[in-house]
N, CA, C and O of each residue as an XYZ file, in Angstrom:
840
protein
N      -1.233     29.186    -30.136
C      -0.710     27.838    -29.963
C      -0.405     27.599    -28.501
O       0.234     28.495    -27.950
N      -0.820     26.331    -27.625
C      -0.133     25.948    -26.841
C       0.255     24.803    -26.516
O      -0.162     23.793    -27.082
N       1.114     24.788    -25.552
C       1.826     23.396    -25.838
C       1.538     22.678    -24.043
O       2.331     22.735    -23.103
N       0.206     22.075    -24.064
C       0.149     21.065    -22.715
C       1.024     19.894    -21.928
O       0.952     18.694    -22.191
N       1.583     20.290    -21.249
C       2.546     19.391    -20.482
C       1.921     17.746    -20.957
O       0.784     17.460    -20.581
N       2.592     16.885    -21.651
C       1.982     15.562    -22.223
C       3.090     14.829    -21.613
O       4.203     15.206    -21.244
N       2.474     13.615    -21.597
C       3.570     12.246    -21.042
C       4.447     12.353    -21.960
O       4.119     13.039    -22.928
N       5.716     11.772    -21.962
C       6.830     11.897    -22.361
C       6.941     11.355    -23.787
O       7.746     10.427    -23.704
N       6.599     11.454    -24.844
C       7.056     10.476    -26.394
C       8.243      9.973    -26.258
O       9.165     10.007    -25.442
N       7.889      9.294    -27.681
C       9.176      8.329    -27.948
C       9.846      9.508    -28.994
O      10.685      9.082    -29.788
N       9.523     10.963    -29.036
C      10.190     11.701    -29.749
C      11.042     13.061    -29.419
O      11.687     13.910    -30.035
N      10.501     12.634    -27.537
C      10.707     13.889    -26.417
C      12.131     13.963    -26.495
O      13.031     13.154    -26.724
N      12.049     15.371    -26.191
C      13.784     15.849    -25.999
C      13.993     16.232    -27.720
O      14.867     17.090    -27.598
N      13.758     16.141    -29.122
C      14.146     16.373    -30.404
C      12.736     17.415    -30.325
O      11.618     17.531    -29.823
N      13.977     18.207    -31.452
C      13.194     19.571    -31.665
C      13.349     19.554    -33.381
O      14.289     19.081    -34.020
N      11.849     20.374    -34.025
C      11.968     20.305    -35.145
C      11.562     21.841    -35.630
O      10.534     22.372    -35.208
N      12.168     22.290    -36.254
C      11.936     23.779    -37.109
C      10.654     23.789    -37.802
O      10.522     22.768    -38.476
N       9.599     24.637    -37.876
C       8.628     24.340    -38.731
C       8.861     25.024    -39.669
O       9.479     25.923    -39.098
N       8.836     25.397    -41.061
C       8.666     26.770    -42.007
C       7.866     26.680    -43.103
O       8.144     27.204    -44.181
N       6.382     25.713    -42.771
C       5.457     25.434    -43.602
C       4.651     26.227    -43.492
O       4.559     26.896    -42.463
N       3.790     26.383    -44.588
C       2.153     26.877    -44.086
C       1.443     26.113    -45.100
O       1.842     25.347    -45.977
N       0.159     26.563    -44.716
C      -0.806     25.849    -45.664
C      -1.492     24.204    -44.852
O      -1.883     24.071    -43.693
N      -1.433     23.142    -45.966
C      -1.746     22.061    -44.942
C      -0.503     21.083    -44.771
O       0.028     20.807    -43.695
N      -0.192     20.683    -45.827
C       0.751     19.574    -45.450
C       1.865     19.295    -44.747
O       2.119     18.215    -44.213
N       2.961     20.898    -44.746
C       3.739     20.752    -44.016
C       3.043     20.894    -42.109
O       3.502     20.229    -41.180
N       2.332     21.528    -42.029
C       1.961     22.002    -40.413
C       1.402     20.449    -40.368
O       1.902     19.826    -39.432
N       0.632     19.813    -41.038
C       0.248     18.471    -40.512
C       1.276     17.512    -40.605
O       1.210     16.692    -39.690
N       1.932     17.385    -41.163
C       3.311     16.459    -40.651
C       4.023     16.752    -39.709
O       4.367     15.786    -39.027
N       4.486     17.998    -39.311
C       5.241     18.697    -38.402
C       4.054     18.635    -36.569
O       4.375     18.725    -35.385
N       2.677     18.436    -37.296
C       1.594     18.240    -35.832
C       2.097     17.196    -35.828
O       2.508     17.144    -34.669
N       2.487     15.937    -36.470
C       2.266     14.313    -35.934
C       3.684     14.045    -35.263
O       3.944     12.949    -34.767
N       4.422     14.910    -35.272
C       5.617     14.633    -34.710
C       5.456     15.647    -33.313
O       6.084     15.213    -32.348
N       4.924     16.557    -33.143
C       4.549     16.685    -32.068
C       3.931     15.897    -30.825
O       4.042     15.750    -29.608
N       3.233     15.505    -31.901
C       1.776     14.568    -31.103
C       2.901     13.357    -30.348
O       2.713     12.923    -29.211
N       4.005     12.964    -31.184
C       5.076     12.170    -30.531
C       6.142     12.226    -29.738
O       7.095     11.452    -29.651
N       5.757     13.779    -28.834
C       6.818     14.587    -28.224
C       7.902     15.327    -28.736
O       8.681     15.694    -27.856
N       8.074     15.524    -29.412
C       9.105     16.223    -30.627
C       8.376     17.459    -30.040
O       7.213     17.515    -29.640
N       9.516     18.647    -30.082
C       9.205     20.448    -29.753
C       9.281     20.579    -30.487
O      10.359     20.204    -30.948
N       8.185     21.312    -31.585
C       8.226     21.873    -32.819
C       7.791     23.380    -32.639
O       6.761     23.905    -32.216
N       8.786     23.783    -33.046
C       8.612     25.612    -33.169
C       7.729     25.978    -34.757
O       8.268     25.681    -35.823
N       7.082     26.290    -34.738
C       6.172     27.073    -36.090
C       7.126     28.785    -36.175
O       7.301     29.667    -35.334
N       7.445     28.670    -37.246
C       7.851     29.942    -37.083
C       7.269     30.636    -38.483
O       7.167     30.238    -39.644
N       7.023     31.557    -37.968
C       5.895     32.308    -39.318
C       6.426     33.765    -39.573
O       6.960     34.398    -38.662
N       6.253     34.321    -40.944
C       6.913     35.033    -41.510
C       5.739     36.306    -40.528
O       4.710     36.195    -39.863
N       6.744     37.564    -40.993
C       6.231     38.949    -40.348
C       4.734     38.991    -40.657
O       4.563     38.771    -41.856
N       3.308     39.246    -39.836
C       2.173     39.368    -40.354
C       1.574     37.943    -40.141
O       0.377     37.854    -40.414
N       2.257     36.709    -39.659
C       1.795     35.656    -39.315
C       1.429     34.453    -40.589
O       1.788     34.558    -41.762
N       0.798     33.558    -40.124
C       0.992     32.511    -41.395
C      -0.394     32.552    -41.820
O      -1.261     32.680    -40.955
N      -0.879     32.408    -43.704
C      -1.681     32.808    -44.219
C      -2.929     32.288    -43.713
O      -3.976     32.902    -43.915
N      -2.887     30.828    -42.848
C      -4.094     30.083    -42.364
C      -4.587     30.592    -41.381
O      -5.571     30.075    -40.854
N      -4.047     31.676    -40.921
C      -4.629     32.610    -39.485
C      -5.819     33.302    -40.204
O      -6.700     33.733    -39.460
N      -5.915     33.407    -41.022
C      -7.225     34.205    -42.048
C      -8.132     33.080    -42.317
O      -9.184     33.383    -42.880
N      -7.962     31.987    -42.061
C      -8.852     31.546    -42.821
C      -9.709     30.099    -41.812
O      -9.207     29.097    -41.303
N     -11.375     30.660    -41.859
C     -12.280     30.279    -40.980
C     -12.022     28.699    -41.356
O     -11.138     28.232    -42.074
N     -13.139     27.982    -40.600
C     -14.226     28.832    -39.249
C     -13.133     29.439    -38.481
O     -11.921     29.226    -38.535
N     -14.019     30.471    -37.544
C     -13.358     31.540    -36.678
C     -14.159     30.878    -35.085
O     -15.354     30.580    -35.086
N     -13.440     30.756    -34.049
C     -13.744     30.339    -32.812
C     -15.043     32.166    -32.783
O     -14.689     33.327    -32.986
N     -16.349     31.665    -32.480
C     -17.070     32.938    -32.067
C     -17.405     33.731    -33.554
O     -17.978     34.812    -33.689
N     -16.950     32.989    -34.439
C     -17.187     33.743    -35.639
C     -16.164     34.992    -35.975
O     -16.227     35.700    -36.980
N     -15.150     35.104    -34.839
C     -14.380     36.571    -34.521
C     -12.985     36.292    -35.797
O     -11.945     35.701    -35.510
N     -13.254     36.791    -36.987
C     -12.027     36.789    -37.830
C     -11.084     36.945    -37.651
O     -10.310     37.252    -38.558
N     -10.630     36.776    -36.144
C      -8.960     37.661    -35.961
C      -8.078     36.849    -36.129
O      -8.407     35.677    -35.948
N      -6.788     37.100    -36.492
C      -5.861     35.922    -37.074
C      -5.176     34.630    -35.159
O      -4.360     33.721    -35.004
N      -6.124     35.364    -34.255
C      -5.636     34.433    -32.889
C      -6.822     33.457    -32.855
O      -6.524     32.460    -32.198
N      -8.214     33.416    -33.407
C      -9.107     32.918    -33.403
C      -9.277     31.890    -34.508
O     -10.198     31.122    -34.230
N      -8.571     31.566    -35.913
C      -9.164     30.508    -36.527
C      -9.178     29.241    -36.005
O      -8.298     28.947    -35.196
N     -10.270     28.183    -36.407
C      -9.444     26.897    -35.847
C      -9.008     26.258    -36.784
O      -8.567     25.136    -36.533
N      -8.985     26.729    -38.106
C      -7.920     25.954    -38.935
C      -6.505     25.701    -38.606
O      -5.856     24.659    -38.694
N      -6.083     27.174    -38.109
C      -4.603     27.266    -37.646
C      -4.689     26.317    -36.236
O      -3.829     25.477    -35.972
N      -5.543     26.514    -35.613
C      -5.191     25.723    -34.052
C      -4.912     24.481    -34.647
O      -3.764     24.071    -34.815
N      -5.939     23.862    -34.974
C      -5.680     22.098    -35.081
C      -4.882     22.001    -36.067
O      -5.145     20.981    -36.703
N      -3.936     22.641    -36.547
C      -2.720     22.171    -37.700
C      -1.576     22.697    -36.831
O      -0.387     22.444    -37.022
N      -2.009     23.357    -35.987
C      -0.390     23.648    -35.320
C      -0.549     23.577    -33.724
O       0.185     24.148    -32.917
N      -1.275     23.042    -33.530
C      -1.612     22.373    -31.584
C      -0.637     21.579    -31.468
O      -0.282     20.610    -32.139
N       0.021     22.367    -30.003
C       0.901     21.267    -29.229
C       2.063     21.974    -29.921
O       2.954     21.124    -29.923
N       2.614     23.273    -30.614
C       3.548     23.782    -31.244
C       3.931     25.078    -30.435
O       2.820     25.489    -30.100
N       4.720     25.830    -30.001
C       5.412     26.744    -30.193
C       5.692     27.669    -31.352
O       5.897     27.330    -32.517
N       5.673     28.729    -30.918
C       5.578     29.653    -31.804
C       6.523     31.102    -32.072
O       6.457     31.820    -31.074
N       7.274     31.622    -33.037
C       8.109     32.729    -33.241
C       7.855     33.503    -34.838
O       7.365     33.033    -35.864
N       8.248     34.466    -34.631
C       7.749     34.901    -35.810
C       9.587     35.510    -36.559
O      10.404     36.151    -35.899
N       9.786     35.041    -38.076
C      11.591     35.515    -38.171
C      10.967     36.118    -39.453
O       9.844     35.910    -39.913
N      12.150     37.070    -40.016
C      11.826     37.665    -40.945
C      13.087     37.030    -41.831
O      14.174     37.575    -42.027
N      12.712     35.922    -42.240
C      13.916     35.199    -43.226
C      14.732     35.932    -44.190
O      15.939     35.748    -44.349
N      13.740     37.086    -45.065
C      14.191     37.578    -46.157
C      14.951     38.559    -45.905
O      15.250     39.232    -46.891
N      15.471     38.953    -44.693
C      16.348     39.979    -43.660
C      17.643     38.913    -43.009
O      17.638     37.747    -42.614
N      18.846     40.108    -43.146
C      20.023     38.856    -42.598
C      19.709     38.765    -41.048
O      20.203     37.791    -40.479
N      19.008     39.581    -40.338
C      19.339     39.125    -38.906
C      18.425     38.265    -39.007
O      18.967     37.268    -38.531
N      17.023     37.866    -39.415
C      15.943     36.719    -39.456
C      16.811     35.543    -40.033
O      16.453     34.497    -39.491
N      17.706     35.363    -40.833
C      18.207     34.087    -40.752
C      19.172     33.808    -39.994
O      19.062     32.744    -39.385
N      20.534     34.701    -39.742
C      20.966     34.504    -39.134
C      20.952     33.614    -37.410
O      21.764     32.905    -36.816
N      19.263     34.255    -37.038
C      18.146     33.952    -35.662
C      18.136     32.595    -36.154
O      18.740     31.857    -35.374
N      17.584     31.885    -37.352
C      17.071     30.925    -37.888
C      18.331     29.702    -37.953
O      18.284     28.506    -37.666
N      19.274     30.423    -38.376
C      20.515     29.334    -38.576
C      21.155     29.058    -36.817
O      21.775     28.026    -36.562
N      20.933     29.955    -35.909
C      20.711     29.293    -34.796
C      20.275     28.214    -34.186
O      20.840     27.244    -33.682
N      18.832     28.639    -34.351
C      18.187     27.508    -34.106
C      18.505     26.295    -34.794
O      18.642     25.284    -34.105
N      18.631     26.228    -35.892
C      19.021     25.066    -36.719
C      20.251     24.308    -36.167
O      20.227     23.081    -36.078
N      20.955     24.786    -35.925
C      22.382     24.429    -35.590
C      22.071     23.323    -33.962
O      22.769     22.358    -33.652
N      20.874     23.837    -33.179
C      20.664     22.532    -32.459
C      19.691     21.818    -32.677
O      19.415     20.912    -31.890
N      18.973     22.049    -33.755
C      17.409     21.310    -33.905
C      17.868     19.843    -34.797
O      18.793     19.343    -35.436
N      16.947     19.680    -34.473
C      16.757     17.853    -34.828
C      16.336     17.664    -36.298
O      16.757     16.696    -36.932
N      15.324     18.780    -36.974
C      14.695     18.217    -37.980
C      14.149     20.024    -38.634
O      13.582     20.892    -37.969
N      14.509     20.085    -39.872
C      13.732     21.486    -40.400
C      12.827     20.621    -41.881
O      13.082     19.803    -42.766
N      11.524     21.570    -41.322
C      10.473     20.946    -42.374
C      10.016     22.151    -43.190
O       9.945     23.365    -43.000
N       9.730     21.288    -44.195
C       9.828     23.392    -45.301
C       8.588     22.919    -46.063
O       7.864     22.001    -45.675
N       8.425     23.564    -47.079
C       7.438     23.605    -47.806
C       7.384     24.698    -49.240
O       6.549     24.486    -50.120
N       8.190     25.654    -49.322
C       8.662     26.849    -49.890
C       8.436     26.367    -51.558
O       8.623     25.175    -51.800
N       7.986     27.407    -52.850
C       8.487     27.017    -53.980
C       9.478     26.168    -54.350
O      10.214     26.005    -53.377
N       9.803     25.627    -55.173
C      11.370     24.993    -55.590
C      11.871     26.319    -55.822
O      11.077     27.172    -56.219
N      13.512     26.719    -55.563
C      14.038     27.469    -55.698
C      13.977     28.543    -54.363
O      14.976     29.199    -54.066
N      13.107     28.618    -53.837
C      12.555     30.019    -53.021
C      13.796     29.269    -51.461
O      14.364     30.009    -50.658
N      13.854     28.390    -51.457
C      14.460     27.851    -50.073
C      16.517     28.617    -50.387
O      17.229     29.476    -49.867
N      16.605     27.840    -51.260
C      17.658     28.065    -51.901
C      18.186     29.315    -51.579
O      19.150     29.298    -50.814
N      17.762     30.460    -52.002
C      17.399     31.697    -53.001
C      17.777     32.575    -51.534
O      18.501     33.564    -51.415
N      16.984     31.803    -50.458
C      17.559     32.793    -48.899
C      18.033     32.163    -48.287
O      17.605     31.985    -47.146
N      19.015     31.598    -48.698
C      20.731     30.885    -48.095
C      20.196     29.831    -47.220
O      21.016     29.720    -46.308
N      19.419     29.165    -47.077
C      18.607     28.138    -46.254
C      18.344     26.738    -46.610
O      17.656     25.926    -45.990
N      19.137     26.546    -47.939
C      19.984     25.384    -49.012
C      20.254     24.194    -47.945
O      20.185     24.529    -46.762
N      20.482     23.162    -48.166
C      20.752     21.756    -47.933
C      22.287     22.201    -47.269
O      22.626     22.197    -46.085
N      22.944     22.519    -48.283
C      24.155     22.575    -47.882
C      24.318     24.047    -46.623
O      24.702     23.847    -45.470
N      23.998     25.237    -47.074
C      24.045     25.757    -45.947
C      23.435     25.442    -44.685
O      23.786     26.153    -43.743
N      22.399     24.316    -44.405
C      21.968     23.895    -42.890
C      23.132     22.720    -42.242
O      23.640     22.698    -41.121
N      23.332     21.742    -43.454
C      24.249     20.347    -43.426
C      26.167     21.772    -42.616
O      26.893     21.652    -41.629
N      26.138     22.415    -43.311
C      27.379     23.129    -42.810
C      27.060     23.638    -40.663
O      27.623     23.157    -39.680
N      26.501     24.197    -40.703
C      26.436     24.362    -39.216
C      25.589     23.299    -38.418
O      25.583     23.498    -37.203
N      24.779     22.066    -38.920
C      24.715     21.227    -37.920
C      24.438     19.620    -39.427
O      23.633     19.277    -40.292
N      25.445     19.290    -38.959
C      25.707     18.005    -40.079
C      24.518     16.901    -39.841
O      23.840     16.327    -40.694
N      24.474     16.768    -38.234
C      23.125     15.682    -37.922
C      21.561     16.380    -37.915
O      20.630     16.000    -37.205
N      21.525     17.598    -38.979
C      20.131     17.804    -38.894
C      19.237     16.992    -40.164
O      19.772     16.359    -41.073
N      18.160     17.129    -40.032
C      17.081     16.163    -41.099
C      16.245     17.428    -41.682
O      15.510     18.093    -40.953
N      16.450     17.736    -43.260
C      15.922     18.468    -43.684
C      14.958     18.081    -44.575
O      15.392     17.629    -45.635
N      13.264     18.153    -44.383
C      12.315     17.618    -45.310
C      11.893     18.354    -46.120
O      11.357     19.292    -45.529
N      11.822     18.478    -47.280
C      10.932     19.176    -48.333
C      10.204     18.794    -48.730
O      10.430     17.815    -49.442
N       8.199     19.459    -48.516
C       7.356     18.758    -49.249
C       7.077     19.784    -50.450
O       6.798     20.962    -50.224
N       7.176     19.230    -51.801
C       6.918     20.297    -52.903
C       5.671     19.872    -53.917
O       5.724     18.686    -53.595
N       4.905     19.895    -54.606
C       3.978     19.195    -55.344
C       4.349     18.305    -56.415
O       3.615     17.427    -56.868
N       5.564     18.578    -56.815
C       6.236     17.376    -57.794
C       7.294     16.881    -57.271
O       7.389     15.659    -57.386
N       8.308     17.529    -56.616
C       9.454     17.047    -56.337
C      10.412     18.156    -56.528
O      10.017     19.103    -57.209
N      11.740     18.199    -55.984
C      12.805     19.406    -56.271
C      12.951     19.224    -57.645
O      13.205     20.348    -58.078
N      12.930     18.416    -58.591
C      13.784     18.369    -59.859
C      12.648     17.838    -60.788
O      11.644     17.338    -60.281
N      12.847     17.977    -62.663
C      11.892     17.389    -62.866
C      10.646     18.466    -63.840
O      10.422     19.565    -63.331
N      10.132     18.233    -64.755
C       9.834     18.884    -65.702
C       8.528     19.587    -65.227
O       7.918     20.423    -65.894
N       8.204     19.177    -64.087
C       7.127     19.928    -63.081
C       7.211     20.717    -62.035
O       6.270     21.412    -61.653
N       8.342     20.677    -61.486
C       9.176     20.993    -60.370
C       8.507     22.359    -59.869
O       8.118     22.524    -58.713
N       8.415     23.406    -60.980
C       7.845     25.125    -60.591
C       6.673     24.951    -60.731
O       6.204     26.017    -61.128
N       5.576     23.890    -60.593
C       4.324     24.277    -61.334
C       3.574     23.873    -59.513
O       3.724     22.885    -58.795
N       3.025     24.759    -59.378
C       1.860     24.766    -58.488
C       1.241     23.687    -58.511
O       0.914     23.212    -59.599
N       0.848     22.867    -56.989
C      -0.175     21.924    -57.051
C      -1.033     21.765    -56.139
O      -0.947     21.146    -55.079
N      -2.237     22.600    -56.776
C      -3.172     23.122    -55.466
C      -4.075     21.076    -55.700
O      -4.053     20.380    -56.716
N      -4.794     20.707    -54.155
C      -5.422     19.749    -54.487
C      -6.190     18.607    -55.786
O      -6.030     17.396    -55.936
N      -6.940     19.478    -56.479
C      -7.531     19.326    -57.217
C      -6.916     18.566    -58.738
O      -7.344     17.649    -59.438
N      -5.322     19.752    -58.844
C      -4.875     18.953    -59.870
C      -3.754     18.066    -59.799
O      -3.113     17.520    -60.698
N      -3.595     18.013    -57.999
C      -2.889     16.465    -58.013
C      -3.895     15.521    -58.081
O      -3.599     14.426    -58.558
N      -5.085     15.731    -57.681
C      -6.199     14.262    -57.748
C      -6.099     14.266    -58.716
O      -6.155     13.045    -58.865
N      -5.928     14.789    -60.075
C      -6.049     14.973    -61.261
C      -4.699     13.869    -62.171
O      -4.761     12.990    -63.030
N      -3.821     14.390    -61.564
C      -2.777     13.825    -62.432
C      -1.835     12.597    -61.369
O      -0.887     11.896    -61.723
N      -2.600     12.679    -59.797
C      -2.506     11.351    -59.356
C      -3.334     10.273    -59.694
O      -2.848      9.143    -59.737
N      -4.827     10.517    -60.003
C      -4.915      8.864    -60.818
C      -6.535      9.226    -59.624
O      -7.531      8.620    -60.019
N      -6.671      9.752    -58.848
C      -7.595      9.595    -57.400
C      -9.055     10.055    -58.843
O      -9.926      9.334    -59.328
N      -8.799     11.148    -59.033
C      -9.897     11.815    -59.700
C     -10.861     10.546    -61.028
O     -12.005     10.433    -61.468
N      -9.783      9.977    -61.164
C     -10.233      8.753    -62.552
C     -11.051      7.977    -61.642
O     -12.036      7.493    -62.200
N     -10.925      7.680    -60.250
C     -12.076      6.274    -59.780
C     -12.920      6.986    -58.823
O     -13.512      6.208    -58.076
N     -13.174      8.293    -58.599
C     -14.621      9.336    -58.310
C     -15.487      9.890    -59.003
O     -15.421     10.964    -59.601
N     -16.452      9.040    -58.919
C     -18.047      9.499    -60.198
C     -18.364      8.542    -60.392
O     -17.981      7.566    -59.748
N     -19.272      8.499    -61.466
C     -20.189      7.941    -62.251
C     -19.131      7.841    -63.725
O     -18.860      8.959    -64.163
N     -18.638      6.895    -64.363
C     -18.563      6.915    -65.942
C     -18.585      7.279    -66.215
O     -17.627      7.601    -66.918
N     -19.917      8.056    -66.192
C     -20.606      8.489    -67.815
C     -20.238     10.047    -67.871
O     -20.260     10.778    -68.861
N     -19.839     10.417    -66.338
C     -19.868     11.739    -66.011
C     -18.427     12.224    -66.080
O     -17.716     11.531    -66.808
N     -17.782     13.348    -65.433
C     -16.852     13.965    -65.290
C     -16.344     13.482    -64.126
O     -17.237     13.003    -63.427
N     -15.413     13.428    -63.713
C     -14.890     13.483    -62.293
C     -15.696     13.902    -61.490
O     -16.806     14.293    -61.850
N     -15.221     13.905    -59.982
C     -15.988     14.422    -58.891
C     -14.765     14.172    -57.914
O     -14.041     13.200    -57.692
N     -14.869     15.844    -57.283
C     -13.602     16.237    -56.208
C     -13.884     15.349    -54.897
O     -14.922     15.099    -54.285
N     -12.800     15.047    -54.747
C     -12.805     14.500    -53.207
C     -12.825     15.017    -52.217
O     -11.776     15.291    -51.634
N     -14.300     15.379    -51.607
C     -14.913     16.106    -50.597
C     -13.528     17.183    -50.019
O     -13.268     18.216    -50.635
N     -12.765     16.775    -48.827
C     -11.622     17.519    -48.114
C     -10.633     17.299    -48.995
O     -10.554     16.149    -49.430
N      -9.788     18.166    -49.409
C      -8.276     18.134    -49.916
C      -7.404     17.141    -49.291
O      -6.767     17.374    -48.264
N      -7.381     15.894    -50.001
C      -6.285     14.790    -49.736
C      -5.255     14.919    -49.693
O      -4.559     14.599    -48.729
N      -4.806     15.498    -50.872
C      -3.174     14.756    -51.682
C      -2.348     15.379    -50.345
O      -1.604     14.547    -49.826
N      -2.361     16.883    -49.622
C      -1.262     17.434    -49.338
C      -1.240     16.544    -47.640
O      -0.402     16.483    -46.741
N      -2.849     15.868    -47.868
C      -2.637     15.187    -46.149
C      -1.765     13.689    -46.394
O      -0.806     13.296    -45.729
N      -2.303     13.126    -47.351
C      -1.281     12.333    -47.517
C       0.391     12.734    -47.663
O       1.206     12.122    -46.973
N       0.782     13.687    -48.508
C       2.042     13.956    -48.475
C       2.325     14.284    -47.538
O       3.530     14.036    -47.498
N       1.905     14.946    -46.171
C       2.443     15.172    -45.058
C       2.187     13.443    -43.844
O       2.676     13.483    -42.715
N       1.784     12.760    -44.090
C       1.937     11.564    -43.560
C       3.232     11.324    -44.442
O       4.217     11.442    -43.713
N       3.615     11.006    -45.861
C       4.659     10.128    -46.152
C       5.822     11.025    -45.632
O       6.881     10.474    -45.331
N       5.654     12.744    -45.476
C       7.034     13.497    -45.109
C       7.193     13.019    -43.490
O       8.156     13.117    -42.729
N       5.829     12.457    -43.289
C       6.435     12.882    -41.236
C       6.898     10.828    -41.192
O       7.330     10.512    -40.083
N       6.845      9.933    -41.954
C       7.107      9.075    -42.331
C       8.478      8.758    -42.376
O       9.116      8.017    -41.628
N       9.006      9.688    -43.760
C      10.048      9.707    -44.094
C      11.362     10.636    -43.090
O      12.590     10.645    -43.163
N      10.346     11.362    -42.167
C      11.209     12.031    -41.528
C      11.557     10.791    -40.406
O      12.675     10.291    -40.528
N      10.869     10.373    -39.555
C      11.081      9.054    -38.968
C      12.246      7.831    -39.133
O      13.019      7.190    -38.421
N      11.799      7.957    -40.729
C      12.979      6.598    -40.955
C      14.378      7.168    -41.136
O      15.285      6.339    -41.066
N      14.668      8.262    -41.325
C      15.618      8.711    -41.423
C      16.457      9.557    -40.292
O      17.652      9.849    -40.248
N      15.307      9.853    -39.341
C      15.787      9.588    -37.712
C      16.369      8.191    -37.009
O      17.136      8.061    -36.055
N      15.812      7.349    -37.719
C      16.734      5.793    -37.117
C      17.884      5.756    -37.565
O      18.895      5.462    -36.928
N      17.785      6.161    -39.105
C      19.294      5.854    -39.748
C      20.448      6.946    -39.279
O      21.641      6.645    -39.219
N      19.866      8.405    -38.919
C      20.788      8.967    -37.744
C      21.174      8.506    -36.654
O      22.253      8.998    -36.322
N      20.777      7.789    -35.960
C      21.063      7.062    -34.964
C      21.816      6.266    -34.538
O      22.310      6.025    -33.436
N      21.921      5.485    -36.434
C      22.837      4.511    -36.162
C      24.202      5.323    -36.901
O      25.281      4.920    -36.467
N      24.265      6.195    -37.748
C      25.174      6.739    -38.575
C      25.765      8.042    -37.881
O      26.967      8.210    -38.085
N      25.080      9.055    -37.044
C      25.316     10.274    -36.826
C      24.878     11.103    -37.535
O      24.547     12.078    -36.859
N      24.648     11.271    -38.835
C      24.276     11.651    -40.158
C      22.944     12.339    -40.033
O      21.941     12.016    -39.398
N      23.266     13.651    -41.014
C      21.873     13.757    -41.290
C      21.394     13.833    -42.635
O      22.384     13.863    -43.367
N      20.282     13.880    -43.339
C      20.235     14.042    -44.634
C      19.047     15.020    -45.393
O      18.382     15.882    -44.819
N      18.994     14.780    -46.326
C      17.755     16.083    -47.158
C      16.733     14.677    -47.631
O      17.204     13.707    -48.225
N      15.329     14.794    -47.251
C      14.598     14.148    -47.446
C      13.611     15.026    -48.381
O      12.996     15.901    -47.772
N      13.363     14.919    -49.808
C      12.049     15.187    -50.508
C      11.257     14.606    -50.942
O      11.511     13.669    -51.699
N      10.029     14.951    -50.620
C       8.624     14.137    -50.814
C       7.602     14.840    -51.561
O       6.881     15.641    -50.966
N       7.434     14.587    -53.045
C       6.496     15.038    -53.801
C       5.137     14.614    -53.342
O       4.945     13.468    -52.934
N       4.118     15.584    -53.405
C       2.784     15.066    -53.023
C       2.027     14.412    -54.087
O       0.958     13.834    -53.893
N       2.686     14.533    -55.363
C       1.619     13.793    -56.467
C       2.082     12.229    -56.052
O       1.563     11.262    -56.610
């Protein structure tokens, strides 16, 4: 990752925690970059799972070479914490305590589970903005169920108006749903940066991708 000296955003000077992987959270957490916001990526011991996965710059598989990972986390900073260890959060609740915005992505429950809860971030910095993107939502008779692309097009409604009639569905070429959910999280993270502004406040923002 590097981060090129850019003209100043309308988001410069705010810093945001990353602790996504995959697509949706790193692409919401890029568009707030792209708006001057310092976003730290911080990736668990062994690095984040999209470092494996091609195309490879040169064809060279090494987890410094994909460009999946570049263009989802360009213009980011980078640390690596070992959350599931007390000194890795402890490091983590640092940072938090001056950052502007923590963006997650974790199972329902899994955030919780390593003291990294709503309420434990709201306790050491009250004006931070905490986003959760999950595939249904925190709560909710879906809440634990996995939602890889395919079966949110599925049970968002996208999959019913791709094809032919007569036929079966037909996938939508690139994986949508989680790019859209990371537009409405870096969205929702936005509007709720104004209403800090005027309040002091910070709050827990969740955004289901179905």
């Amino acid at each position: 990752m590097n981060e090129d000296r850019k003209p100043a955003g309308a988001l410069d000077g705010l810093v945001v925690l990353d602790l996504t992987q995959m697509l949706a959270g790193p692409f919401a957490s890029m568009m707030l970059a792209d708006q001057g916001a310092r976003v730290i990526k911080i990736e668990p011991p062994g690095g984040d799972t999209t470092r494996r996965r091609g195309p490879f710059y040169h064809d060279d598989p090494s987890p410094e070479k994909s460009l999946y990972f570049w263009y989802y986390n360009r213009g980011k900073r980078g640390i690596t914490l070992n959350l599931s260890h007390p000194d890795g959060r402890a490091l983590f609740m640092r940072l938090a305590a001056t950052a502007d915005w923590v963006i997650e992505s974790f199972p329902v429950g899994v955030r919780d589970s390593l003291g990294l809860g709503w309420d434990d971030l709201h306790a050491v910095n009250p004006r931070l903005i905490l986003t959760s993107i999950t595939p249904f939502g925190d709560n909710g008779p879906y809440k634990a169920f996995l939602g890889p692309d395919l079966v949110l097009s599925a049970l968002g409604g996208a999959s019913y108006l791709a094809g032919d009639p007569q036929r079966q569905p037909v996938r939508i070429s690139f994986p949508q749903y989680h790019l859209h959910a990371a537009a409405e999280a870096c969205v929702a993270s936005l509007m709720t940066h104004w209403d800090r502004r005027k309040t002091g406040r910070g709050h827990h923002v969740t955004v289901a991708a179905q």
